[in-house]
N, C-alpha and C positions, 0 to 999 in steps of 0.2 A: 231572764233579764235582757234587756237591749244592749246591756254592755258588753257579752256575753262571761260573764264573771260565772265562778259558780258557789252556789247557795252552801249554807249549812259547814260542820267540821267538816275537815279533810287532812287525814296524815297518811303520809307517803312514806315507805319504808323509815320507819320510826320518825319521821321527819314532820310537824303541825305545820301544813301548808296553808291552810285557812282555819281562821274560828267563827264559829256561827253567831260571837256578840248577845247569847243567850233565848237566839230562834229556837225554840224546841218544834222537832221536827223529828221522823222516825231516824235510826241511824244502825248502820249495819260494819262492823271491826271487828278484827283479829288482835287479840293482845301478844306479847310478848311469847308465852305460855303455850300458844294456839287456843286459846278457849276464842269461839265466837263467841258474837255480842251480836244481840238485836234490838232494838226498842230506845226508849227513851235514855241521856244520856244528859247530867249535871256539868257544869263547867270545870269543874271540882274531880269527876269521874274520866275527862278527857286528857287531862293534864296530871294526870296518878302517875306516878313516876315508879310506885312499888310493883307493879306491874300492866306495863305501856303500851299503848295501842301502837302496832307496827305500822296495821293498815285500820283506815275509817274512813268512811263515807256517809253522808246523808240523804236521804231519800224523801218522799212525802206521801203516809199515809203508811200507819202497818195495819198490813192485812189478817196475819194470822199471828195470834197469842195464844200458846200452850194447845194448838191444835184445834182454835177455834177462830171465827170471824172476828175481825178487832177494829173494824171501819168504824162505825158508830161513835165509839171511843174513840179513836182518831181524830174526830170530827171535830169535837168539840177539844180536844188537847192539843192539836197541833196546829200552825200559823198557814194559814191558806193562802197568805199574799206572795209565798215559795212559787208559787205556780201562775201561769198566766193565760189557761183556759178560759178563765172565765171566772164565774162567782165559784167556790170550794165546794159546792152540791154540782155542779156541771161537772168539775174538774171529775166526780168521782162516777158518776153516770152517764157521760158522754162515752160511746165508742169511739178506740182509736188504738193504735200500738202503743203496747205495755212491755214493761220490762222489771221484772221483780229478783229476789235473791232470799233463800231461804236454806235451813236442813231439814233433815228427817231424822226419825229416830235413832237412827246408826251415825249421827253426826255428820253424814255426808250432805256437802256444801251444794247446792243446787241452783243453777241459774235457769230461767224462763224467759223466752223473748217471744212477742204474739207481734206479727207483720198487720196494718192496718193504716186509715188515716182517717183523722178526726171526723166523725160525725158522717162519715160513709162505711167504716169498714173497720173490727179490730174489735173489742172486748171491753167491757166496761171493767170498775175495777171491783165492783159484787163477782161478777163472773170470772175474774181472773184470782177472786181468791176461794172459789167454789170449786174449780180449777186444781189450784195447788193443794187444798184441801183433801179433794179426793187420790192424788197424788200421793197422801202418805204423807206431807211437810208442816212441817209444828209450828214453826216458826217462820215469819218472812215479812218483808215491808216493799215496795211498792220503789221503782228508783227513778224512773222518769216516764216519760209518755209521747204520743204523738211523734213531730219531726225529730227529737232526741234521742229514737229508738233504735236503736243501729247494732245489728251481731255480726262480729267480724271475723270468722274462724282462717285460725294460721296464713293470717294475712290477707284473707282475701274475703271478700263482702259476701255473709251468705243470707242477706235481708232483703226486705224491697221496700227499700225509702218512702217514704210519703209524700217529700216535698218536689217538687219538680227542679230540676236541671237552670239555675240562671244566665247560663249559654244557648240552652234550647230548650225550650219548655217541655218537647218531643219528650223526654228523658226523666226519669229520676234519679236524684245524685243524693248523699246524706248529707247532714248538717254537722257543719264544725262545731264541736261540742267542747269543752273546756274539763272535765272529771270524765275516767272511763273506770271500770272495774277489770282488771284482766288477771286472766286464770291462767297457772303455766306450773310443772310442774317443779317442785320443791328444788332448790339445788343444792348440791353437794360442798362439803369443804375436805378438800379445796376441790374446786370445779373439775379438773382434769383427773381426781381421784389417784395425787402423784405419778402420775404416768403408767401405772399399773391395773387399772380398770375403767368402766365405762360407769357413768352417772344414771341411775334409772331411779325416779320418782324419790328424787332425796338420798338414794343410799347407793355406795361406790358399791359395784361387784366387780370381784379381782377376777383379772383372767389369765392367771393361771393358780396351781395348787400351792406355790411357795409366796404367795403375796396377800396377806389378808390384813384385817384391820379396819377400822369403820374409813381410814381413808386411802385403802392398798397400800401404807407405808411400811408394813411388820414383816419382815422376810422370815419367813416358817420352811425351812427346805425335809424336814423331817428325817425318819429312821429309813425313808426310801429315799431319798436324795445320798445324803453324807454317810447311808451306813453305820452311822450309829460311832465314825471313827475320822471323822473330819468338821472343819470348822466350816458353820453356815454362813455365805458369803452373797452376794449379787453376780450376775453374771460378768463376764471380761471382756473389753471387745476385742475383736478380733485380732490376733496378733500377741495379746501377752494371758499370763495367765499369774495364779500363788496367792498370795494374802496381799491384799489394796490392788492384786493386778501390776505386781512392781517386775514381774519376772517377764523377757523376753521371748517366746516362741521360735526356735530355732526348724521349725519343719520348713522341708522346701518341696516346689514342685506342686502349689498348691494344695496341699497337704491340712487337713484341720488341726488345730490346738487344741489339747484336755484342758478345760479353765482353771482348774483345780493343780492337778499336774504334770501338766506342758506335754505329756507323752503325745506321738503321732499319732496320727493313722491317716495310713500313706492311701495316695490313690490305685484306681488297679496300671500293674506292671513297675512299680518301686516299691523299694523295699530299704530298711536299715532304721535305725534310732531317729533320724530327721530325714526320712526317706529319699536319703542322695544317693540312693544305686537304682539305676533302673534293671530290670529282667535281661535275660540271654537276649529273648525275642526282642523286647522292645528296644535292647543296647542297639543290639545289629541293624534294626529298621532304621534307628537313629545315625547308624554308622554310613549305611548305605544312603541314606539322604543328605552325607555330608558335602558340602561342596568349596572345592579348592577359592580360596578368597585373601587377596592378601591387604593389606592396613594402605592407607593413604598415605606413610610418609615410605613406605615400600616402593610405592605406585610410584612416588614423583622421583627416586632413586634411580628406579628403574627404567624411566623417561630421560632424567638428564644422560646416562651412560649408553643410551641407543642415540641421544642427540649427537652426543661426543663423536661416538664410532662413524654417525653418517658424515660429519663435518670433516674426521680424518680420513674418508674417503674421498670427498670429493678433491682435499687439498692434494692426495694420492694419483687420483685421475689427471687430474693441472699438471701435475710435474711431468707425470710420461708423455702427455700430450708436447709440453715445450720441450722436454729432450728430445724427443722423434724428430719435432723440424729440424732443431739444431744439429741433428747429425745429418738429415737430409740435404742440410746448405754444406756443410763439409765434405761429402762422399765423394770422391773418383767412380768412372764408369768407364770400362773397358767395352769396344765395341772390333769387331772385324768388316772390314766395309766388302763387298762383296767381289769386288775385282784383287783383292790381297787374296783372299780364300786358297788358291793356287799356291800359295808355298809363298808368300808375302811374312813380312817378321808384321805381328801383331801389332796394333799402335794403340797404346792406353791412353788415352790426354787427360787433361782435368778436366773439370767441368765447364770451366772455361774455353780450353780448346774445343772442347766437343761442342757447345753452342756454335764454335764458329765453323767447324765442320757440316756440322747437322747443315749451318745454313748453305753451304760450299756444296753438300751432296743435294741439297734440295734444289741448286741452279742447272746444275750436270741433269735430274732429270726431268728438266724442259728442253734438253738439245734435240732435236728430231732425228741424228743418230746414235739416241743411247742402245748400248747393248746392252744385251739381258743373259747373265749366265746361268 
């Protein structure tokens, strides 16, 4: 359709996203149950609530019924204006990419996609159910054709489009299509399999031996776990261990916890109940790498009382330095001047006289006949 709507029922995880208004047309759904469904479907049979189609789609044209050709029949049962080849004898004998959905006898679901474009390349749909046919598949209808044909495995395109690129003709891009059919495998409840195992094809597998249960929830620790003489619990983390994990881990030294019951075990070179003694060897290696360190409010004690001592120093230095002058301005100086030397009585003066001597002997020797004794 130009609208791009799409044709026929369609429900989407139990959900009737479109109804077909009473097109009869092939149709291919999953019920509630898992039973597939192929073939023709009443308005009556879509909307059964005693057991509901999850998934359904519609298709045009079933190929195979009960292991045989079922076009012919088709032909005449089902509404050909679904389709927009052409007249409903073209739509079925034109070459071109197909795309069908079927099982086989072992009930496995089986999808087919044939790469082609109309009326150059691709499969008619006699041949595409001669095809499945030989294939081994009993049952299957026919889903769409031509530029609609698209197989997209784990995200990435592994078809070749028929219609060209309308950015650059160079190219082919596929067509935005409105209904897909996708196949993924079943999932688990709950998805994460409680945190205890991995999701593979519908069913948790635990990984490890004490976690089973269709959802790894059932903790089984067994006769090799608990001995046959303790209560089966979950693990503890790290640091407590007892019943709910209410009991503290006293080991040190990095040392592990029994979860059960808290007992150590020490690393190598400690030893004791909570491994706080270390060995002879590793005391002493320990002793010998110890190094002398004193606290910060040590340090700033230690600082102000060397401050103290230099400042009673220098205020120590000050004084002798002004006592020395001041006895230097007081002192008497006895001198003998050199012509007394001979048995002269000695003269002491003060300081005073003696400047004015000093300058009295300094005149005497500029006389031109000083003597010299």
């Amino acid at each position: 359709m130009d609208t791009g709507e799409c044709l026929g029922n369609v429900v989407s995880d139990g959900k009737l996203v479109r109804d077909s208004g009473g097109i009869q047309n092939a149709q291919f759904g999953i019920r509630k149950d898992g039973t597939m469904v192929f073939g023709y479907l009443s308005e009556e049979d879509v909307v059964n609530q005693s057991n509901p189609f999850v998934q359904l789609v519609s298709g045009v044209v079933w190929l195979l019924r009960n292991g045989e050709v079922y076009i012919n029949q088709s032909r005449v049962a089902e509404c050909g204006d679904t389709q927009t080849t052409g007249t409903f004898d073209k739509f079925i004998n034109v070459i071109s990419a197909r795309t069908a959905v079927g099982h086989d006898r072992q009930g496995r679901l089986i999808l087919v996609h044939v790469d082609g474009q109309t009326e150059s390349r691709g499969v008619s749909l006699w041949e595409m159910a001669e095809f499945l046919k030989q294939q081994g598949v009993i049952n299957a209808i026919n889903l769409d054709g031509g530029g609609s044909a698209t197989l997209v495995l784990n995200g990435t395109l592994a078809s070749y489009p028929s219609e060209h690129c309308p950015f650059d003709s160079m190219w082919r891009c596929p067509r935005s299509i409105s209904t897909v059919v996708c196949v993924h495998e079943p999932a688990c409840d709950p998805p994460d399999c409680s945190g205890h195992g991995l999701c593979v094809a519908g069913h948790c597998h635990c990984d490890s031996h004490f976690w089973a249960g269709p959802a790894c929830d059932t903790l089984d620790c067994g006769p090799a776990n608990c001995s046959l003489h303790g209560v089966c619990s979950a693990s503890c983390a790290p640091g407590s261990y007892g019943e709910s994990c209410s009991q503290k881990c006293q080991c040190q030294h990095g040392s592990s916890c029994d979860p059960v019951h808290g007992a150590c075990s020490c690393p190598a070179g400690f030893y004791g109940s909570s491994c706080e003694h270390a060995g002879q060897c590793l005391a002493s290696q320990k002793k010998s790498n110890e190094k002398f360190s004193l606290s910060e409010s040590a340090w700033v004690s230690l600082s102000c009382a060397l401050a103290l001592l230099l400042v009673l120093s220098v205020l120590g230095n000050v004084g002798l330095v002004l006592r020395g002058r001041q006895q230097h301005r007081k002192q008497d100086y006895c001198y003998h001047p050199l012509r007394d030397i001979n048995g002269d009585t000695p003269h002491c003066p003060t300081s005073a006289a003696w400047d004015q001597e000093e300058i009295q002997q300094l005149e005497d020797t500029q006389e031109p006949n000083q003597e010299f004794l």
